[in-house]
N, C-alpha and C positions, 0 to 999 in steps of 0.2 A: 379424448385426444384425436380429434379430426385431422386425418392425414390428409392433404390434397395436392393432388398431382395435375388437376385442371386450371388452364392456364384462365381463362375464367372465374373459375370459382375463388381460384388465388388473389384477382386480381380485384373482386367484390368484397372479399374479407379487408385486403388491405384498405380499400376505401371506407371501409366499415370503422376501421382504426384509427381514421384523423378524425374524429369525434372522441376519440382520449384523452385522459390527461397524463397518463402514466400505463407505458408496458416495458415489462418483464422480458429482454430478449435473448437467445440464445442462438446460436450456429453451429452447424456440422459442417467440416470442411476436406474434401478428398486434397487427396495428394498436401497435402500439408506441409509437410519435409521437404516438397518438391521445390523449384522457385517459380512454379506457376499453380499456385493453391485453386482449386473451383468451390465455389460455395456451390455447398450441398442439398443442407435443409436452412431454414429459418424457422424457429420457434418462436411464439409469442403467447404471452398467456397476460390478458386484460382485468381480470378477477383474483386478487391478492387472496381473498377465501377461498378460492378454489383448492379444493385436498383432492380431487379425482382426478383432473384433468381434463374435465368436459369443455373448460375454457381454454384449454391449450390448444394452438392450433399449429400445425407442422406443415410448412409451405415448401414444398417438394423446387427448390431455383436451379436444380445441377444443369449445365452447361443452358441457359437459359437467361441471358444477360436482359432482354426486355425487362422479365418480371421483376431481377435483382434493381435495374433501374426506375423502375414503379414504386419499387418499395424505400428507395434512397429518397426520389422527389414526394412521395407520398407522408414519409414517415420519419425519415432521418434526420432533414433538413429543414423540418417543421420546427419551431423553437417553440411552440404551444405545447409539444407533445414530450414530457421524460421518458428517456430509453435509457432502462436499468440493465446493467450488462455486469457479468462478473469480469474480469480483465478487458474491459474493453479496451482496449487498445489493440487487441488481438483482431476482436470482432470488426470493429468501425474500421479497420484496412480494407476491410470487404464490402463495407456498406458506407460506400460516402466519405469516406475519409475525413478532410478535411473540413467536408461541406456539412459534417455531421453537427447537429446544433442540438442543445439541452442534454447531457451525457451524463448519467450518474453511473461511477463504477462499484462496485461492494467492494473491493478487491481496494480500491484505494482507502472507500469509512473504513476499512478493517485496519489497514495499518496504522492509521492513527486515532486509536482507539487504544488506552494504556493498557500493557498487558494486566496489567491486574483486574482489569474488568473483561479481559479477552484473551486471555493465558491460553494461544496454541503454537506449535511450535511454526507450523506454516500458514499459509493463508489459500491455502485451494480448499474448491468448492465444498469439498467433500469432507473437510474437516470442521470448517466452519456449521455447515449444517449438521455434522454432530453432535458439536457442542454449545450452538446458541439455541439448534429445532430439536433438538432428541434422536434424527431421523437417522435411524444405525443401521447398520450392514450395508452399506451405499456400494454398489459393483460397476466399477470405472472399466473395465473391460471392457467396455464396449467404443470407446474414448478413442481407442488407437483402432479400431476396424474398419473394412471397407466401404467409405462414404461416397466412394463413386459407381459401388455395386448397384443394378436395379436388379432386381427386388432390394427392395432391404427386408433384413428379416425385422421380427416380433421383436426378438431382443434389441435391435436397435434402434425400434419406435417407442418401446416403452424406456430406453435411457434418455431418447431426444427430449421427451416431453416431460420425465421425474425431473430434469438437468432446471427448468422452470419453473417447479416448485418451489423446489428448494432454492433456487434464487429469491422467488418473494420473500417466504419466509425470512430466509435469512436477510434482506433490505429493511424487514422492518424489526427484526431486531436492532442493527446494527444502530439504526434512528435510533431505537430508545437507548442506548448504551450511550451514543452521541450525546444526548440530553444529559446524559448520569454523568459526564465525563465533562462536561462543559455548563455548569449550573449559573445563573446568574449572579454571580460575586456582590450587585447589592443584594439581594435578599437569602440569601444561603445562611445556616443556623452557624456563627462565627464557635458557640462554645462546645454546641458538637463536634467542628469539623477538629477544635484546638483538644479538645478529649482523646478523638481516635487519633490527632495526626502525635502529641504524646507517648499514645502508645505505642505506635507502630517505629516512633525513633528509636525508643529504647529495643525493642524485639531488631530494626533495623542494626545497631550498634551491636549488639550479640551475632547475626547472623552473618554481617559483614565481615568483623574481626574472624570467626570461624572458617569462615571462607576464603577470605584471604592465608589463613594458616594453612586449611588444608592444600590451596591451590599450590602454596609453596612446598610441599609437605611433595605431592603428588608429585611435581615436578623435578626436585630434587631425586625421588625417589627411584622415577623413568629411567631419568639419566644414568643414577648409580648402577642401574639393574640392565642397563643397555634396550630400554624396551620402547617401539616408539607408537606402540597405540595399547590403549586397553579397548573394553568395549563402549566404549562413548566419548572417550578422547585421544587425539593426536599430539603427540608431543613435536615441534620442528624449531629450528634455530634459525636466527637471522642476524644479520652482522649491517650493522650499521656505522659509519665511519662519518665523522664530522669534522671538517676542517676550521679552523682558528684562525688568524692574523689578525696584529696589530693595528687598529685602526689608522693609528699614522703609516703604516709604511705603505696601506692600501692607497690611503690618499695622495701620496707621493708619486706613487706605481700610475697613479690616474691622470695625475696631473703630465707628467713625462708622458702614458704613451697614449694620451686623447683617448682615451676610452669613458662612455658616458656611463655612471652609476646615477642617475636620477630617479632615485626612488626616497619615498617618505621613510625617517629615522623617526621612531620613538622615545623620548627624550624623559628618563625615567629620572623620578624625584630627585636623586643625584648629582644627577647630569644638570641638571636644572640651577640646582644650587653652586655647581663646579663653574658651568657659565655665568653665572651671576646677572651683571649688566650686559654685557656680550650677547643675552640671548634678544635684548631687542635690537639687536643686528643683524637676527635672521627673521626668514617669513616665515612665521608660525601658524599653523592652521588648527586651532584651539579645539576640541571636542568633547562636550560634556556630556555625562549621562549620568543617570538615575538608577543606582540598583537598592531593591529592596534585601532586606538578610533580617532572616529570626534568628535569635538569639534566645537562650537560658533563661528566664529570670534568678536573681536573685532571690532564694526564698525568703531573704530579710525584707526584700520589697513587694511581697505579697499585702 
């Protein structure tokens, strides 16, 4: 985990990095809460195998805008080069912004990733590499400390450059889960998929109906009992109020006081048949679509 504080040595690595095709980035940012945030550190680690840290490298940029601007024209804005970032959107504010070109964030594969192949309750970093890399007792303490401090200590050189690790790791999980969750629909096994998806309707119809009982069950319960949280739910009410009228009186209402309602009505099978020939007296704008639905077979037609 090479710290460097030389504005030199920083400035030879980063050139050392447009020869990649893919890094792992990471930032420490002082004053952060503030509304004038300073980039701190810049982490980078170019070696996906890397489990020590010997390829992480810790680019000391605090109050140091040259090198942050080196490293934006060098690396940010390079479209040859992926820069994996966990919430990026965070990071890229401070590196380039807009100008930032080729961005993968994990923090985005993650959410769309079904939970059943990614069952966590959040998506920060540190749960994520729990439960995709193994890597436990992960200490975020050091997350919220002082990043405009110099010295920095130990402890907060060895969180900048573990924060990189476990970013790869967890990048390349998230690819393979991508794959598992997105299979090519022509060649995928149709009688396996119709075997487990089978099963899991039936086990779904059990656990749904149960759930829906108990939620009623619990709710009712709160209420009677006057209690408005247990330990893992809130109980709150909401009052929603929907107003009615007559479709003719509306239209009368509009005509008398010039008031424009121009928006498109959907004209439901009924209506359709109530207007009859009438309706090609208006200008309809037809839209058709396509939905697929499984259904039961009959077992007479197996």
């Amino acid at each position: 985990m090479p710290y460097l504080t030389d504005a030199r040595e920083i400035r030879a690595i980063v050139a050392g990095y447009t020869q990649a095709t893919t890094l792992w980035i990471d930032t420490e940012v002082a004053d952060y809460k503030s509304r004038n945030p300073r980039l701190s550190l810049i982490q980078v680690l170019d070696d996906p195998d890397d489990m020590s840290g010997d390829r992480v490298y810790l680019l000391d940029v605090l109050d140091q805008p040259d090198l942050v601007a080196n490293f934006v024209e060098k690396i940010m804005v390079s479209t040859n080069i992926e820069k994996v970032f966990h919430n990026a959107s965070f990071d890229v504010k401070l590196l380039g912004n807009k100008q930032a070109k080729n961005i993968t964030c994990t923090l985005e594969i993650a959410k769309k990733i079904p939970y059943h192949l990614l069952p966590v309750q959040n998506y920060q970093l540190q749960s994520l590499a729990t439960l995709l890399c193994n890597f436990n007792n992960i200490d975020k303490q050091e997350q919220s400390s002082n990043w405009g401090r110099r010295p920095l200590s130990e402890e907060q050189i060895e969180y900048a450059y573990l924060d990189c690790i476990y970013l790869a790791q967890i990048h390349r999980r998230l690819l393979d889960l991508q794959i598992e969750s997105n299979p090519d629909p022509a060649t995928v096994d149709i009688t396996a998929i119709n075997s487990r998806f089978s099963q899991i309707e039936e086990q779904w119809k059990l656990l749904n109906s149960e759930y829906e009982h108990l939620q009623e069950q619990l709710k009712k319960a709160m209420q009677a009992q006057n209690i408005s949280e247990t330990s893992t739910y809130k109980l709150t009410s909401h009052q929603r109020k929907v107003v009615k009228v007559q479709f003719s009186e509306l239209s009368n209402l509009v005509q008398n006081q010039d008031i424009s309602l121009d928006f498109p009505v959907t004209l439901t099978q009924k209506l359709q048949k109530d207007l009859g020939e009438n309706l090609e007296q208006l200008s309809v704008d037809i839209e058709e679509n396509t939905y697929l639905r499984l259904t039961l077979k009959n077992q007479d037609d197996s």
